[in-house]
C-alpha positions as CSV (number, residue, x, y, z in Angstrom):
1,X,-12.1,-27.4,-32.5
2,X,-10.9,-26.5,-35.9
3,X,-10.2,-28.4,-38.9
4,X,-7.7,-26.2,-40.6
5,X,-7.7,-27.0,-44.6
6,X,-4.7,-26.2,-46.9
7,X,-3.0,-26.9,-50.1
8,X,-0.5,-28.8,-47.9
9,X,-3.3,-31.4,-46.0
10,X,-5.6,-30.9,-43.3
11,X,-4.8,-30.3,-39.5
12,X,-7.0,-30.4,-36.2
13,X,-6.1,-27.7,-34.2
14,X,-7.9,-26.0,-30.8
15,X,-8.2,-29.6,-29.5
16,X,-9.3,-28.4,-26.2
17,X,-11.9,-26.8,-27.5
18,X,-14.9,-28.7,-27.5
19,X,-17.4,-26.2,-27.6
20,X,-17.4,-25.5,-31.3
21,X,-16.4,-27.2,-34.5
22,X,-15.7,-25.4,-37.6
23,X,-13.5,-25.8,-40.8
24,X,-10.8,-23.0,-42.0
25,X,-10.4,-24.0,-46.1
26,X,-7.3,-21.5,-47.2
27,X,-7.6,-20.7,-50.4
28,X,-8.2,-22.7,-53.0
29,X,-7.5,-25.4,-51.0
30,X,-10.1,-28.3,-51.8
31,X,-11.8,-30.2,-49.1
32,X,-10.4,-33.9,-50.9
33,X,-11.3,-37.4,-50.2
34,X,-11.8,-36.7,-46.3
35,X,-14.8,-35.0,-46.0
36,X,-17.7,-33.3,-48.9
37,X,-18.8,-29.9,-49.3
38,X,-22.4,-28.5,-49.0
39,X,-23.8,-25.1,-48.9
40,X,-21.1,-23.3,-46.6
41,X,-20.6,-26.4,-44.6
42,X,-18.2,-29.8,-44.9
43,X,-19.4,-32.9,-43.3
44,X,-16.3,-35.1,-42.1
45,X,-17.2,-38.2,-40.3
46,X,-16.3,-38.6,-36.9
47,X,-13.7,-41.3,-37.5
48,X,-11.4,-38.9,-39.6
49,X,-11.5,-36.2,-36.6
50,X,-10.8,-39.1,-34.4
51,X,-8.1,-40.0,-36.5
52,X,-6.5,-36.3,-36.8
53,X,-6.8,-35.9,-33.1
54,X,-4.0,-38.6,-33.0
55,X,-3.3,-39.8,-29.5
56,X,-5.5,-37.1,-27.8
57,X,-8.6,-39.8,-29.1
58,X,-7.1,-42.4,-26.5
59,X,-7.5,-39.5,-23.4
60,X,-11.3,-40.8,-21.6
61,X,-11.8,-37.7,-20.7
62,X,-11.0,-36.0,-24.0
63,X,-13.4,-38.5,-25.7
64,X,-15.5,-38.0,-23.4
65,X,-16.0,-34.2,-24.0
66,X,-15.8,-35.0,-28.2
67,X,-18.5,-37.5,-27.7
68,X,-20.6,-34.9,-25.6
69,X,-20.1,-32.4,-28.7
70,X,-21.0,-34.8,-31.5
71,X,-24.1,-35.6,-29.2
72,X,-25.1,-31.7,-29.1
73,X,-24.6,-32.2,-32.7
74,X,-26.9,-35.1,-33.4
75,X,-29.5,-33.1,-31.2
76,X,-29.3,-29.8,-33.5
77,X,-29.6,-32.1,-36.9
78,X,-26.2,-31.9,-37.6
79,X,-25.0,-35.3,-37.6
80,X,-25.9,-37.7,-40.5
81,X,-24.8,-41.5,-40.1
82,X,-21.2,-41.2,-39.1
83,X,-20.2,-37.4,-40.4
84,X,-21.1,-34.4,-38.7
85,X,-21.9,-31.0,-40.4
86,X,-19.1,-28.3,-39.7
87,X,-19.4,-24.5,-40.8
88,X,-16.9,-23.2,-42.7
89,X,-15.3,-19.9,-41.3
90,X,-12.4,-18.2,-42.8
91,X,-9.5,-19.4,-43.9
C-alpha cells in the first residue's frame, strides 16, 4: 500500500497490497495536517488510511488483511497510539 503525496492531496493507491506500507511525497509536496514527518518516515494514523481507502475499509476481508499489517507493525515498534510509521520512498 502506498500513500501517494502531491501538491494536489494525497491518494491511497496498491490497496491490495498489504504487505508493505510506504509514502511517495512528489516534490515539494508537504505532508499537511494528515500525518507528521520524522527522520525519512511519516506517521499517519490508522483512521486517515481507513478513511482514504474509502469503501474498500467496509470489505471483512480487506480489514482483515490491513489489520494483520498494522499488527506486524505494532510488533516491529512501528505503531505509536493510533499512527503508524511509514518509509518514505520516492516520489
Amino acid at each position: 500500500m502506498i500513500l501517494r503525496v502531491e501538491e494536489g492531496g494525497v491518494a491511497l493507491v496498491e490497496l491490495d497490497d498489504l504487505t508493505s506500507l510506504s509514502a511517495h511525497i512528489a516534490g515539494d509536496a508537504t505532508v499537511g495536517a494528515w500525518g507528521r514527518r520524522e527522520d525519512g518516515h511519516v506517521w499517519v494514523s490508522t483512521r486517515t488510511l481507513l478513511e482514504l481507502a474509502g469503501a474498500r475499509a467496509s470489505d471483512q476481508r480487506w480489514r482483515g488483511e490491513f489489520d494483520g499489517m498494522i499488527d506486524y507493525a505494532r510488533r516491529h515498534g512501528w505503531v505509536d497510539g493510533d499512527e503508524v510509521r511509514m518509509h518514505v520512498a520516492g516520489g
